[in-house]
N, C-alpha and C positions, 0 to 999 in steps of 0.2 A: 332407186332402181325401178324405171318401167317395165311392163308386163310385155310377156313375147305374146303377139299375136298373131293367129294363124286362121287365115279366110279358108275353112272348107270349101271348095268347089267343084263344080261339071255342069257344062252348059246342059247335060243330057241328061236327063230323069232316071233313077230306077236305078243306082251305081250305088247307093251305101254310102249316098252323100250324110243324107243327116244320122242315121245309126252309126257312122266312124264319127261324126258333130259330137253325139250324144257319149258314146264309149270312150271316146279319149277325153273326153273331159273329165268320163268318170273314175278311169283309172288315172288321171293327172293329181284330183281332188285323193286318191285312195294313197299315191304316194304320196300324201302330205304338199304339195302346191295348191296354194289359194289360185282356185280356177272359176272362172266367169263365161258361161256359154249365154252368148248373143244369137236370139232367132231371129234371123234377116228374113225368112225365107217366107211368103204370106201363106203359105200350106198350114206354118205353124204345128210342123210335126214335133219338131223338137220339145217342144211346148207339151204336147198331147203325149209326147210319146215319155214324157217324165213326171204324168200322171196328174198334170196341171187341164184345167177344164178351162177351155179357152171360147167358150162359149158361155161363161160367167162375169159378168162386167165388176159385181162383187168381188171375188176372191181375185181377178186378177188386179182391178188399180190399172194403175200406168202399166201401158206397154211400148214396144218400140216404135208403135204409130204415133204416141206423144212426141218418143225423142228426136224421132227424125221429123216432126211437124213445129217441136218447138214449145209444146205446150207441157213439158217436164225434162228434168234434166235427168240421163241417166239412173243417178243414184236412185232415184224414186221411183225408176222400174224394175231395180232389182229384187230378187223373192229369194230366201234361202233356202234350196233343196233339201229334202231330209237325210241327205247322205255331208258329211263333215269336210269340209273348204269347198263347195259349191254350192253356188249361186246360179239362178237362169233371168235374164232379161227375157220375158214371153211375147210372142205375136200374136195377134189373129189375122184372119182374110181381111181386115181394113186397111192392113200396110200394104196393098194392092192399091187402094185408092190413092194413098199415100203417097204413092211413086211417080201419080199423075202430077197430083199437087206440087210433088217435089219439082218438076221439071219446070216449073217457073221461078222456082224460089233462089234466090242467093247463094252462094255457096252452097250449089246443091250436090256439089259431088264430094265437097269434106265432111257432109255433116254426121257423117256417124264416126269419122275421124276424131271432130270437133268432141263430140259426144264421148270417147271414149278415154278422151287425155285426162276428160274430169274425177273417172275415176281409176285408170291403172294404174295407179300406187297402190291401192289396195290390193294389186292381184297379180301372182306371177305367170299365170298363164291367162288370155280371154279367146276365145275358140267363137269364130262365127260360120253360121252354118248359113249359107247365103243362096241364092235361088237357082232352080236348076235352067239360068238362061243369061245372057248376056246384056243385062238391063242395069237400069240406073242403080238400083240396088246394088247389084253385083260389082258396080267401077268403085260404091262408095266400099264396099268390104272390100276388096282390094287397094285402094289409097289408104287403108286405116290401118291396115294390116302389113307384121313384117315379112310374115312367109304366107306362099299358098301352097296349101295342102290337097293334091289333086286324087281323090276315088277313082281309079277304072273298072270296070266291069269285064271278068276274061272269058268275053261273049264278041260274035263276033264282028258287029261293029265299034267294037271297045275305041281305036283311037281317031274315031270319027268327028269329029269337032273339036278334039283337043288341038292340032295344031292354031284353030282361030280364034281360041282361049289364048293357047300361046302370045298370038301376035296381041292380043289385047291384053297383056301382061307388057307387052315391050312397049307400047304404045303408054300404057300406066306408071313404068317407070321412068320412060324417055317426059312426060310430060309434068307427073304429078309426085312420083314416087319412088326416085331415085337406088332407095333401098328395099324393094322389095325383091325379095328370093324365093325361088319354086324349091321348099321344104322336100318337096319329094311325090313321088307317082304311088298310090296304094292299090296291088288288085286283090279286088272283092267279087265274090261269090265265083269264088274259085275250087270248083270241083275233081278232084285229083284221078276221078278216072275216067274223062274225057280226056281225051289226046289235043281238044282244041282248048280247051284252058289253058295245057301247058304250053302249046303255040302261040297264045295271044300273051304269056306271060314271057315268054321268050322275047317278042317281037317288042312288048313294055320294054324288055331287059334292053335287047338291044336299041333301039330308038333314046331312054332317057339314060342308060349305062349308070351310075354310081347313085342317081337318083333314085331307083327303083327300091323302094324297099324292098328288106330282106322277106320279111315276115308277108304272106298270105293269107285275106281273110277266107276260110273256107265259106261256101253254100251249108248252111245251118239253121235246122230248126226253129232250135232255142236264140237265134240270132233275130229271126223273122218274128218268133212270136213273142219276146220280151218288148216290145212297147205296145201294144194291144192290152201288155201290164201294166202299162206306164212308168217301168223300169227301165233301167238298163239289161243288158245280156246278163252282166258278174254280180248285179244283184237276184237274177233269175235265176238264175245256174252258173254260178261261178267255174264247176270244171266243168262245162261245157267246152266243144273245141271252140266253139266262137269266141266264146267270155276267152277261154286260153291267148289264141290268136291277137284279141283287143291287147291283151296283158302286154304281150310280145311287141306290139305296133306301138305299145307307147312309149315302154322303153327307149326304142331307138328314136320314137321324136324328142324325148329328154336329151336325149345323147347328140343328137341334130343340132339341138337348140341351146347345147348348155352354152356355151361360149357367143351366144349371137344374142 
């Protein structure tokens, strides 16, 4: 049995793209699923933000500027988190250079595809948190991947670039990726007494209808200041409403994905 996996994305910065990356992975790993978070993204928050010093050549080894240049194979960029069935493949800002490089190389749009067959048998879920733009990076997490998992923000340019996410989703499976599906729409930093959060989650509703998750991340704290920890939210404040919220949003991606 292959591992489900699921390309966080948003062409737009600033959506709770890598803190949803980072929290569902970590209540994936807390339900007992062997989970694998891949940092695509060359910000390398996920990285930093799970208390990994990504500006140590030491402590990290291989990253995914090896795997996607060729000069190591996955398994040897994995590191195991101090939390039980997770693991993080880490970046730095060189996977930036990496993308340049890439765009002459061979199979440059499977190669994190290629990269990840070698190792999900070990893993029921791998979760990539992939760049907030529509780059080389970003077509290989989506060709590698079985669902995409889209963050909104219910602010209010929220679905402003999602439609041409869209069409490069149809465009990825019309050419490379036959079986990719939109897992679902998440809104984040959703503040319940603004009257345009609930308009922007309304208009979510309406536009992706049965895709919308139920569950809303609210605007929180302890959401914002848990990787400055280098934690998660539910290892920082587990009843926080955030950590709450993460609990709730993974469920129903369990529930999404059990049968796919």
């Amino acid at each position: 049995m292959s591992a489900k996996v699921i390309c966080v994305t948003n062409q737009k910065g600033g959506v709770g793209k890598t803190t949803t990356a980072v929290n569902l992975s970590y209540y994936l790993a807390k339900d007992r699923h062997k989970t694998l978070l891949i940092d695509f993204d060359p910000q390398g928050n996920a990285t930093s933000g799970l208390g990994v010093d990504k500006t140590d050549p030491q402590t990290l080894g291989f990253t995914m500027t090896n795997v996607i240049l060729g000069s190591a194979e996955l398994s040897q960029a994995i590191h195991p988190t101090k939390y039980k069935n997770f693991d993080l493949a880490p970046t730095t800002p060189e996977l930036a250079n990496a993308e340049v490089e890439m765009a002459n190389m061979q199979r440059k749009f499977v190669r994190l595809r290629d990269a990840i067959r070698s190792v999900e048998v070990n893993y029921e879920y791998i979760i990539i948190d992939s760049p907030p733009s529509l780059s080389l990076l970003t077509v290989n997490g989506m060709i590698a991947s079985n669902y995409l998992l889209l963050p909104v923000q219910t602010e209010f340019y929220a679905l402003e670039g999602v439609a041409q996410l869209l069409e490069s989703m149809k465009l990825v499976m019309k050419q490379a990726n036959p079986n990719l599906k939109l897992l679902g729409v998440l809104a984040t930093m959703y503040d319940k007494r603004t009257s345009l959060s609930g308009q922007v989650y309304a208009e979510i509703e309406k536009y992706f209808k049965k895709l919308t998750f139920k569950t809303k991340i609210p605007r929180n704290v302890r959401v914002a200041e848990a990787p400055s920890h280098g934690v998660p939210v539910g290892a920082y404040d587990k009843f926080s409403k955030g950590a709450k919220a993460y609990k709730d949003f993974t469920k129903e991606v369990e529930e999404r994905t059990k049968n796919g």
